[in-house]
N, C-alpha and C positions, 0 to 999 in steps of 0.2 A: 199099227199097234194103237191100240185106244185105251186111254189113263183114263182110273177109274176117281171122278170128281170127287175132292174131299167133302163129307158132309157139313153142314152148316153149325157151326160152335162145339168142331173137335177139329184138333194139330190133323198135322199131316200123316201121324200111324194111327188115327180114330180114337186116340183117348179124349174125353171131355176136357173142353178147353173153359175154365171157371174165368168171369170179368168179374174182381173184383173192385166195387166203386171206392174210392178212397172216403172217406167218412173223415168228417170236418169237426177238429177239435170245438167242443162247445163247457163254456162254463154254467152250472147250476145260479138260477137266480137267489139261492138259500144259503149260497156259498159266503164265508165271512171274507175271503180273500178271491177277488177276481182275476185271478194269475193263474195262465195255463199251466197244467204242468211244464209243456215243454221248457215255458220259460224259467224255470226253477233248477237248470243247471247251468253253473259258472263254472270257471278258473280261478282260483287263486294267484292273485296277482303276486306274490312272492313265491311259489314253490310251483306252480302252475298246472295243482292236482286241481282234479273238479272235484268241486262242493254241490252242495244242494242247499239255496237260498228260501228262507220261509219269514213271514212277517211272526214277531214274537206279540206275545197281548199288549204291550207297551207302544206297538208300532213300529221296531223299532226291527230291521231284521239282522237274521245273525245264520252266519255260514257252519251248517252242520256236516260232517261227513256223512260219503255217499250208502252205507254200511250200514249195518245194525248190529252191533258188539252184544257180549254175553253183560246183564247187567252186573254181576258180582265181581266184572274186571275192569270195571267203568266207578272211578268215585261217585259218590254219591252227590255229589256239588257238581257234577259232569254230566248228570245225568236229564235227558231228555225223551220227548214224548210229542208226537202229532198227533194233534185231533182239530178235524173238518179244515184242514191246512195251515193249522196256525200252533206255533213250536212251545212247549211249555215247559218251563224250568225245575221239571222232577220226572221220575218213572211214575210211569203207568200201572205198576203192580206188575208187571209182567217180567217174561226172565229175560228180555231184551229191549235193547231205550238205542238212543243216539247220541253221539258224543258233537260238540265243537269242534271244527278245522282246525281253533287253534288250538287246543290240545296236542294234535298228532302232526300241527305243522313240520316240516325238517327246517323252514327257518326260522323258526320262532323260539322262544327259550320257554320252558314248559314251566307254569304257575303251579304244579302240585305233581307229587309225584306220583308217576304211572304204573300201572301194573306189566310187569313183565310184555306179557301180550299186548298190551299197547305201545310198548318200547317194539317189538317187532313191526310194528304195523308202523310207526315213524319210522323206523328203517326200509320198509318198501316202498313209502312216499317219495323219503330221501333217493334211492336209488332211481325212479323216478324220475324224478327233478333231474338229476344229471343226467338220464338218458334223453330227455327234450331237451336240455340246453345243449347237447353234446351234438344232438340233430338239425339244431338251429328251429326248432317248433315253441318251443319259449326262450322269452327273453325277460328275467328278472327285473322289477319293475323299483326305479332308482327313485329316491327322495327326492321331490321340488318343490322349492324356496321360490316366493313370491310368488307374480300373478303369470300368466302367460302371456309370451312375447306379441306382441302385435294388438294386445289388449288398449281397445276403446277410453276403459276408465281405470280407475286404479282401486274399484270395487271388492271388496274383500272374496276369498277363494271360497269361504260357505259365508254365507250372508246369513243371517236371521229376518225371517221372512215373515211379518203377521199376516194372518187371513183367516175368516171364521172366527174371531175375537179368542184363537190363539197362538203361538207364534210357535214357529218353526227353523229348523238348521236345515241346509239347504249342503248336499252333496256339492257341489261346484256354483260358479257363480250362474247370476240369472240370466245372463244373455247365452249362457251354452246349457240350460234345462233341455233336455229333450225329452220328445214324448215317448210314452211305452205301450201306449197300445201295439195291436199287431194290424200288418196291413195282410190287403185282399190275397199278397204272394208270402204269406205265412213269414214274415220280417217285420223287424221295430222299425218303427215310423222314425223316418229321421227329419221330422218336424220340429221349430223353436216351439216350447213352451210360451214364450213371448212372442206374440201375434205382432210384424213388423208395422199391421195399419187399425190393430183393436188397441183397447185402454192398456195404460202400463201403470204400475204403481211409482210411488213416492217412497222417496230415502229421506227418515225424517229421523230427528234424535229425540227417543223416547226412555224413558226410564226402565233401570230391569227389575220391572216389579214380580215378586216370583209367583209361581201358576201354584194350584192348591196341589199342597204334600210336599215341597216344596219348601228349603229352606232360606229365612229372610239374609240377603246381602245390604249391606249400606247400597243404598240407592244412589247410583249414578246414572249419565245417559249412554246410551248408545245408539249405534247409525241402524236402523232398520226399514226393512224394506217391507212399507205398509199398502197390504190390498185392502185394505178397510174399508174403503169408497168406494170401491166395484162392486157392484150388483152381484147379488146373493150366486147366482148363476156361475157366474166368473169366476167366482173367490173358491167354487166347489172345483170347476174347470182346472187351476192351481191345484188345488188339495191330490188329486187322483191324476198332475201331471199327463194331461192329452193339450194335442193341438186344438186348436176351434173345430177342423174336420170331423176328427174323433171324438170332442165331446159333445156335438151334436148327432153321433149313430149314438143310437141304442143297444145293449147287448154287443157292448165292441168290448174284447179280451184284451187282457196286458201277457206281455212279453219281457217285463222287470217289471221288479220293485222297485216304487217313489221312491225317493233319495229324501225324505222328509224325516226329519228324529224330531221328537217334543224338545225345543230347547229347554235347557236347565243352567241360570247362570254359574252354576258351581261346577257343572260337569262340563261346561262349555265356555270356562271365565276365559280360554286363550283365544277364540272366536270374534270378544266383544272390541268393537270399537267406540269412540268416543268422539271420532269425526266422520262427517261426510265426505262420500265421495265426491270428489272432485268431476266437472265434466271434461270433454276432451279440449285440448286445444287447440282451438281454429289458427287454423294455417294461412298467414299474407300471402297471397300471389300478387303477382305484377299486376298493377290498372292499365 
């Protein structure tokens, strides 16, 4: 009996067998925001729905739902709009916008009240939430007090960080920055933003003089962590949060949003300290 050979780029009952090549996310160089999409969905760390994470004009980002609601069931103070990746705090004229996560969170307490249809839609979240925590696929995320156990110094949890002559609130402290670029297996670099053998900055107490628009506080000092003496190069490297590897590629994509917000002493007065860190203390061994 002699089988008859399958042809060359079709299966085994002769249908054409299509190779498709996987095609490599890439960012526009005109883009205001260098963030893949893919990296643009989270979890909510309290109710454990995904969001969709966008930097606002201000820099500052803020967790929208994944949806797009009818706008006439959406306050108007609720109401949002993307344009070229960057989230703006009105509608777009059109008859659908986006709302805030925390609006529709199930554990949050709602700042205005919602239209019916948005009361359903917290109720689906909600239900939700208990069907992962009931699966053990989320675990509600608990408040903590002070610095993390086994910590170096006793460095504040968001530091205010200057660099680029201006200063910045910093998501966690600086020895656990991590970088957001994406690596070559499509995953966040789990590289220190602080290079263990490149410059490090200085905690020095400078005054909180406030940035323009900004309103004046009696002037005191506080502990901040100045890149001010790094080279123009370095202080950008910080700003856009990459390791030295990633901020020497070119056209290298993020995978998160910098953890950087414009400090403001009046919306950040619980942040400010008025002493220096401390360093660690050296331990006597036996001579």
């Amino acid at each position: 009996m002699c089988l008859t050979p399958t042809p060359a780029g079709r299966h085994w009952d002769g249908s054409p067998s299509v190779t498709r090549r996987p095609r490599p996310l890439r960012v526009t160089a005109t883009s205001p925001s260098r963030l893949l999409r893919a990296g643009q969905h989270s979890r909510c760390r309290r109710c454990g729905n995904r969001i969709d994470l966008y930097p606002r004009t201000d820099q500052r980002p803020i967790a929208l739902h994944p949806a797009e609601l009818t706008a006439t069931q959406v306050p108007e103070s609720c109401r949002w709009h993307l344009s070229g990746g960057i989230a703006h705090p009105h509608g777009d004229g059109s008859a659908w916008c986006r709302i805030p996560h925390a609006v529709l969170c199930p554990r949050r307490t709602p700042t205005c009240r919602p239209h019916p249809c948005l009361e359903t839609v917290r109720r689906q979240l909600a239900v939700c939430t208990r069907r992962l925590i009931d699966t053990g696929a989320f675990t509600p995320a608990l408040p903590t007090s002070g610095s993390a156990p086994g910590a170096d110094t006793d460095a504040p949890d968001h530091p205010v960080v200057q660099m680029l002559l201006c200063r910045y609130l910093a998501e966690r402290p600086v020895q656990r920055l991590r970088c957001v670029a994406q690596t070559r297996h499509r995953h966040r670099c789990t590289n220190p933003v602080l290079a263990p053998t490149g410059p490090a900055g200085t905690w020095r107490l400078l005054p909180t003089d406030p940035q323009r628009g900004q309103l004046a506080l009696p002037n005191t000092l506080m502990a901040v962590y100045d890149l001010g003496h790094l080279p123009y190069g370095e202080q950008l490297r910080w700003r856009t949060q990459h390791c030295p590897a990633h901020a020497a590629t070119r056209g290298v994509a993020d995978l998160a949003l910098t953890g950087w917000q414009p400090f403001d002493p009046l919306l950040h007065a619980a942040h400010i300290h008025t002493c220096l860190p401390h360093p660690p203390a050296r331990r006597h061994g036996r001579r």
